[in-house]
N, C-alpha and C positions, 0 to 999 in steps of 0.2 A: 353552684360552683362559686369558691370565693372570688374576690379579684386576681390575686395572686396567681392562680389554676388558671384562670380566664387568660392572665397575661402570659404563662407558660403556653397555655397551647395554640393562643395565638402567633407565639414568636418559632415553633418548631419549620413551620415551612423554610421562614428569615434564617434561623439559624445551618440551617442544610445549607442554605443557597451562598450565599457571599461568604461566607462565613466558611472558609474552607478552612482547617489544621495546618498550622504553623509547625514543621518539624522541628521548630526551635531554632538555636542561632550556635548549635555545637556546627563543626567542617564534617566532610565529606568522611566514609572509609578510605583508608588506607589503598591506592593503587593507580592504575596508571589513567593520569584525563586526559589520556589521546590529542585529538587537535581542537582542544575546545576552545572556545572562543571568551576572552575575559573583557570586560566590561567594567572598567572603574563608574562604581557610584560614590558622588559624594554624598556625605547627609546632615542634614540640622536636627539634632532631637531635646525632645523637652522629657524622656523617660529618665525614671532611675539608671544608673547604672548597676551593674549586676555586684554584688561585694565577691571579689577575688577574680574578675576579670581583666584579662590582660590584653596588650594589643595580641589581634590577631587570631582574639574570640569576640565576636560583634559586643557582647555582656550586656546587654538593653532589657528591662522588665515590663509590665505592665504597670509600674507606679510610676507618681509625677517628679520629677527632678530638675534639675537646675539645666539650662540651655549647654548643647554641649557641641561640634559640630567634627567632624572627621570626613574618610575616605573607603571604601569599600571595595575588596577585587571581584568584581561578581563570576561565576565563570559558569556558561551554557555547555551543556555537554556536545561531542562533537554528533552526535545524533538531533540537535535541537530542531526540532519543527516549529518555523515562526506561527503565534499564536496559541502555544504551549510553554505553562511554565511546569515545567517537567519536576513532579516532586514523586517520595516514594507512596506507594500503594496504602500504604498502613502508616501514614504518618503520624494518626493520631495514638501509635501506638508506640510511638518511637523511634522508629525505623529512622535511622540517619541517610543523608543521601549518597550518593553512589557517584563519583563523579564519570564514569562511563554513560549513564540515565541519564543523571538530574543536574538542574540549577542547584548551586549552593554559593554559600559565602565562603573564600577561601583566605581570606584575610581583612582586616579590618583595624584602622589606625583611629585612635581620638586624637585630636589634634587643638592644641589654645586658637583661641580668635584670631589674631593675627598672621598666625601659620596657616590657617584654611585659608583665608581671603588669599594668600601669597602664592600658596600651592594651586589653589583655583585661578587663577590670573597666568600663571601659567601654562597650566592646562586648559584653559580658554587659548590661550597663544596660539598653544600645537591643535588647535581644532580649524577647521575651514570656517566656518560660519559665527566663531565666537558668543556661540549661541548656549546656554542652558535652558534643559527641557527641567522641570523640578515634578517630580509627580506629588500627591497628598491623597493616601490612602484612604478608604474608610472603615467599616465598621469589623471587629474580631478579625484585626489583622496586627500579628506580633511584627517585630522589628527586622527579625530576616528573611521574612517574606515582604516586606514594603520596599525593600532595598531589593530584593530578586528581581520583583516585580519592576521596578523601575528599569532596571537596567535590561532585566528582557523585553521592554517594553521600548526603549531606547535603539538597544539593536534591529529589533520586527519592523518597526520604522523607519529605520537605516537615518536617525538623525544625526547631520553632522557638525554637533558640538555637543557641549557634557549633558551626563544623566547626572540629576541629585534627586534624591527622596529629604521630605519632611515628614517626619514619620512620630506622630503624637501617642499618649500612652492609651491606648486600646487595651482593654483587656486581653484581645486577644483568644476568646474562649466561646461557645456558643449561646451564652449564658445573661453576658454582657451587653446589649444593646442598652440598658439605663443607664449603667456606668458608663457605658463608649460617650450618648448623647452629652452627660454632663461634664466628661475629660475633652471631647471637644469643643466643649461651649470654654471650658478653662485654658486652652492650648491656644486662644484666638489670638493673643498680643504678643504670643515665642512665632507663628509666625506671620504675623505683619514685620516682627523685627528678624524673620528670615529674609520676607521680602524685600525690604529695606536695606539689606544687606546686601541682597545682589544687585540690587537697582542702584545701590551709590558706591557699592565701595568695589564690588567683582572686576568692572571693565568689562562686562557684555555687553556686545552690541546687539543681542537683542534676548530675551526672557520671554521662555512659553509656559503655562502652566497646565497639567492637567488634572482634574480631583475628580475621585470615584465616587459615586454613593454620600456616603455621610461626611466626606473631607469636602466634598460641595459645600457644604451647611459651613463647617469651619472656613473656607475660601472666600467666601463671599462677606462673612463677619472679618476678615481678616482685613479684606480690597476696602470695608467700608472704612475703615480705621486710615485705612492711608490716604483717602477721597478726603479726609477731613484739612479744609484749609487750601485746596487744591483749586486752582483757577481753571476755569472749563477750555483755557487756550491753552493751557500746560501741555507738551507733548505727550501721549501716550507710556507708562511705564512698560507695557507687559506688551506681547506683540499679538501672539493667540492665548487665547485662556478656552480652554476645551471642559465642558461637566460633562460626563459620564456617568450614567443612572445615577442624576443625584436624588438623593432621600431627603429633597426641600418640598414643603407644602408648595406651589406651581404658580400661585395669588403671591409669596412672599416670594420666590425665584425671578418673577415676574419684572414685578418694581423695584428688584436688585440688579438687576440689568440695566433697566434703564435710568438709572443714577451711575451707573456706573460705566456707564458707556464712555466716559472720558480719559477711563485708565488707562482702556483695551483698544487695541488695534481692530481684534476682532475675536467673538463671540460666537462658540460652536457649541451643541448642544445634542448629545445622541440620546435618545428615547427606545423606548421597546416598550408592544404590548402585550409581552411574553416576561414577562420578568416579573418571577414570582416573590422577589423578597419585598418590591415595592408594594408589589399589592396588598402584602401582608401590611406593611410600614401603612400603607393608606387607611388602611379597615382601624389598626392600632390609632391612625389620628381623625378618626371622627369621620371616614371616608371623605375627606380632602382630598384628591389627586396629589401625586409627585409631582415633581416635575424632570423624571425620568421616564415618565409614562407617556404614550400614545394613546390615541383617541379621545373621550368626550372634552379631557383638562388639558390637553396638551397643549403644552407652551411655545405657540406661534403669533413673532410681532417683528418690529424693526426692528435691526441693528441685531438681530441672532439669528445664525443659518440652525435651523432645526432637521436634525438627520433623524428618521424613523429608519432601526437597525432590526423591525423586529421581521423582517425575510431572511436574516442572515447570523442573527444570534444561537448561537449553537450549542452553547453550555448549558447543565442539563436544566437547569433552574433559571438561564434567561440574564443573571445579573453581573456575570464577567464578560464579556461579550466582547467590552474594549478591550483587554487584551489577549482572548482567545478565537476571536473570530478572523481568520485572514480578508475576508472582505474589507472588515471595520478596518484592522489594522493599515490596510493598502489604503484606504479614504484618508485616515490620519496620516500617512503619509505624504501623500499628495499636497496633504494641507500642511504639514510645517516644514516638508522637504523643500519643495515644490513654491509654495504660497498661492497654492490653485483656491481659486474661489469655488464656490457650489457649484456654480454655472461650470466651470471649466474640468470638473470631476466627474471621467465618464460614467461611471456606476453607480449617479446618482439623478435620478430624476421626480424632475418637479410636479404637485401636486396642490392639493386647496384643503384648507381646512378651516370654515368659519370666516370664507373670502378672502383669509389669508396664505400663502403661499410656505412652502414647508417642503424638501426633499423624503425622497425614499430609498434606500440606498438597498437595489437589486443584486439577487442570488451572481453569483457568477453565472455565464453565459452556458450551455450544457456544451459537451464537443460536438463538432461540426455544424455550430448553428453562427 
């Protein structure tokens, strides 16, 4: 078998798993979305723009484009179950979404530099906590699923200040994991000059981030870019920075943390040893652990609360878990609602790995126990 074949069938488990169908970024059919719930997401993107898209059609490609930044209506149907992002059955066939079902985009503004930071500052105003949560997708995920995701992701946490997506050009397709790796290695400097943006110019009083899978890899290149030049007395820019199965070698995740401890407030890390696309992603690099992974590589040390999610990950392949498991989501809550530590998060208890100390974060309790 050549290489080629070798790397196809090894990436087929990867591509099932995270790599779920993008219904695209056309709206909803026609009819009535009941009391659904909308959810403004802002976003930064470094995609093409779609040629002949207008406001109010997301128009975002899978090719590389010039920084662009706007606002998003997201809207959950009034059926939405937190830790579902409710799309159609046959997506990958087309099927538009339904807004009685599904999440969709229901409108969508691009907006000049200026006008984002203006309308964001705003809209930080009318929030309680003047906080932005920003998500960073990862791998075979298009543009109005990065933006769904954020914002159902947003709501299931009941965080109270804005959802923004940075949303890089992914292919988008199950095909893509080369291309995704080398658009994220390319996307690293659109956003550090995201982050930089909200960090000096938004008016947040405080900035969480959280990155899935392969937007880990880009996050972490992005935080090293703004550590540069930075006094280790410098206050903290970011307040939680959450990774989420991310698909870093666990050796380089490792001693990216601890250089970077001086950005972050604090450092959360969910793992699963259930999550089949990592395993695949491990075998692909030479059997190196992630550092999404539990057991033998797992990344347990100072200055990072390490969650083992794999009693409660429930998707069927293990690697969306943050935001389809209601356990996960209730723990992420706690922590950026809340500002609950490990210790103070009931559904999470402590454990040893390698004499160091690591969470497990337990099935909900069964009734009447």
């Amino acid at each position: 078998m050549n290489f080629r074949a070798k790397l196809f069938s090894c990436l087929i488990p990867v591509m099932l798993s995270g790599c779920v169908a993008d219904y695209g970024e056309s709206g909803p059919e026609t009819g009535d979305a009941g009391t659904g719930v909308s959810v403004p997401v802002w976003y930064a993107t470094d995609r093409a723009r779609i040629d002949g898209a207008g406001d109010g059609v997301p128009g975002y490609g899978d090719g590389r484009g010039e920084m662009t930044h706007g606002v998003a209506d997201v809207r959950l149907p009034p059926v939405h179950v937190a830790g579902r992002l409710e799309e159609p059955a046959l997506a990958s066939a087309g099927v538009v979404a339904d807004p009685r079902w599904h999440v969709y985009v229901e409108l969508a503004r691009s907006l000049p530099r200026e006008a984002f930071v203006g309308e964001l500052r705003a809209a930080l105003d009318g929030s309680d906590s003047r906080g932005i949560l920003l998500y960073i997708h990862g791998y075979n995920t298009g543009f109005g699923r990065s933006v769904r995701r954020a914002g159902q992701l947003a709501h299931d946490v009941d965080y109270d200040g804005v959802a923004m997506a940075f949303t890089w050009p992914s292919a988008g397709n199950v095909g893509g994991y080369l291309a995704d790796l080398n658009n994220a290695d390319w996307a690293v400097a659109h956003l550090a000059e995201t982050l930089l943006l909200l960090a000096r110019d938004a008016g947040a009083e405080r900035i969480d981030l959280i990155a899935h899978s392969m937007g880990s890899r880009l996050l972490i290149q992005a935080l090293d870019r703004l550590a540069r030049g930075r006094a280790v007395t410098d206050p903290p820019l970011f307040r939680e920075v959450i990774f989420a199965a991310p698909d870093v070698d666990s050796d380089i995740f490792a001693a990216a943390v601890a250089r970077l401890r001086p950005l972050v407030g604090r450092f959360t890390l969910y793992v699963s040893g259930g999550d089949v696309a990592l395993a695949t992603s491990r075998r692909l690099a030479g059997d190196h652990p992630r550092a999404g992974e539990s057991g033998r590589g797992m990344v347990v040390m100072a200055d990072l609360d390490t969650v083992d999610a794999s009693a409660v990950g429930d998707d069927l392949f293990g690697h969306e878990y943050f935001g389809e498991s209601a356990p996960v989501l209730n723990d992420i809550r706690l922590l950026l609602r809340d500002g609950a530590g490990a210790a103070e998060r009931p559904r999470l208890e402590r454990a040893f790995h390698l004499g160091r100390s690591y969470w497990r974060l337990l099935p909900p309790a069964a009734p009447g126990t």
